[in-house]
C-alpha positions as a Markdown table, in Angstrom:
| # | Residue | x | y | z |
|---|---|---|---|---|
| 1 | Unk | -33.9 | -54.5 | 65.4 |
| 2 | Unk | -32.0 | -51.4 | 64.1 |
| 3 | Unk | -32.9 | -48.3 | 62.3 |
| 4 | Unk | -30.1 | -46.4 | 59.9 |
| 5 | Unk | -30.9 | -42.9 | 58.0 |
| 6 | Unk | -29.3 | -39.8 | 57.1 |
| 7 | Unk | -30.3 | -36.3 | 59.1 |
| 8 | Unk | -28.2 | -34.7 | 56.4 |
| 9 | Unk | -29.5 | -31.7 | 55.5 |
| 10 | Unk | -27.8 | -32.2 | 52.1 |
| 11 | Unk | -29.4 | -35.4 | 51.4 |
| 12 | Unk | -32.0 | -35.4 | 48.4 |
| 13 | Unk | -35.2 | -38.0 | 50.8 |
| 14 | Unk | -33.5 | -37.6 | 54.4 |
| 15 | Unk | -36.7 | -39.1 | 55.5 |
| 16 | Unk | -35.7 | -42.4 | 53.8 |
| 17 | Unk | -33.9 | -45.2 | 55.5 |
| 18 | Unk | -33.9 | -49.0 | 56.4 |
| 19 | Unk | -34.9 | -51.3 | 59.2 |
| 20 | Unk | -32.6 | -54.1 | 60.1 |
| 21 | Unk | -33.8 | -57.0 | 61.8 |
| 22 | Unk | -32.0 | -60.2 | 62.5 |
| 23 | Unk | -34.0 | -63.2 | 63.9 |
| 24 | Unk | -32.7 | -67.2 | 64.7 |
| 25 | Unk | -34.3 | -69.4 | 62.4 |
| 26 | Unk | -34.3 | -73.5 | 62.8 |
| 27 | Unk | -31.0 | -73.5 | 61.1 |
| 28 | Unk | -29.5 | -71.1 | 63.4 |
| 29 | Unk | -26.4 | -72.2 | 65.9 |
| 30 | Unk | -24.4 | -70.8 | 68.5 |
| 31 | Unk | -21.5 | -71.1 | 70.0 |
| 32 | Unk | -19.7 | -70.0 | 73.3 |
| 33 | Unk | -16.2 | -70.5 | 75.2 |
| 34 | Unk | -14.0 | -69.2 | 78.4 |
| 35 | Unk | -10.8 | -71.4 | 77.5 |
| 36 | Unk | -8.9 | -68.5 | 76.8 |
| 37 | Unk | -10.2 | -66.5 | 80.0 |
| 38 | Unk | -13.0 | -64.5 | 78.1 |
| 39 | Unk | -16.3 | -64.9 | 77.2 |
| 40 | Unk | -15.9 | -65.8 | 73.1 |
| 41 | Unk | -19.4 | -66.4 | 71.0 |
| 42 | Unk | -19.8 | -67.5 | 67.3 |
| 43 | Unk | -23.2 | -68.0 | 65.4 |
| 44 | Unk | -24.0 | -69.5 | 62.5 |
| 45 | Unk | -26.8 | -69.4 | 59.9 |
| 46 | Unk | -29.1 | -66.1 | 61.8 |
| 47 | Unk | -31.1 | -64.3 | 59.4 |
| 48 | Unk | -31.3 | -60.6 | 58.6 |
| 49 | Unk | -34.6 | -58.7 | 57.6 |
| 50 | Unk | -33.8 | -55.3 | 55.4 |
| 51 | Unk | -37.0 | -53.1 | 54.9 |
| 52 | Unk | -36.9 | -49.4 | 53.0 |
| 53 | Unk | -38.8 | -47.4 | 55.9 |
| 54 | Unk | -40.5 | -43.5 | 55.7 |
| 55 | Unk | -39.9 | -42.2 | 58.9 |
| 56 | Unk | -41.6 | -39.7 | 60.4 |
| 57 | Unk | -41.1 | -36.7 | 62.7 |
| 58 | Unk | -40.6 | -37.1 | 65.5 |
| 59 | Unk | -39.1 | -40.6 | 64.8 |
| 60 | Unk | -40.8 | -41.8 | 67.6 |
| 61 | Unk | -42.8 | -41.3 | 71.1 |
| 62 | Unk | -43.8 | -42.6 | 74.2 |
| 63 | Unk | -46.7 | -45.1 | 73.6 |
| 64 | Unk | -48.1 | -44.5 | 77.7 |
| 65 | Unk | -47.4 | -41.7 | 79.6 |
| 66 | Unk | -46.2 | -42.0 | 83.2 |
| 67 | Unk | -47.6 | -41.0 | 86.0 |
């Protein structure tokens, strides 16, 4: 999952932004390699979530506090 947004100050909603969230589905493939002497992926067919979000300040905190 991924967050984007603007802390612009010039920006007209700089509390507006997306989530991004990409997720295998049953159609989903990958792929891997070393035959040229790295580690080379590919995928094919993963899916990508994009949801408007209000966030909120402060854009997050701790849910448990250590000890």
């Amino acid at each position: 999952m991924g967050l984007a947004f603007s802390r612009a100050t010039d920006v007209v909603e700089p509390d507006l932004g997306f989530e991004f969230k990409f997720y295998t589905g049953t159609d989903s493939i990958g792929y891997y390699t070393r035959v040229l002497g790295g580690e080379d992926y590919s995928v094919e067919n993963i899916h990508l979530d994009v949801t408007p979000i209000q966030l909120s300040d402060p854009l997050y905190q701790q849910r448990y506090q250590k000890n």
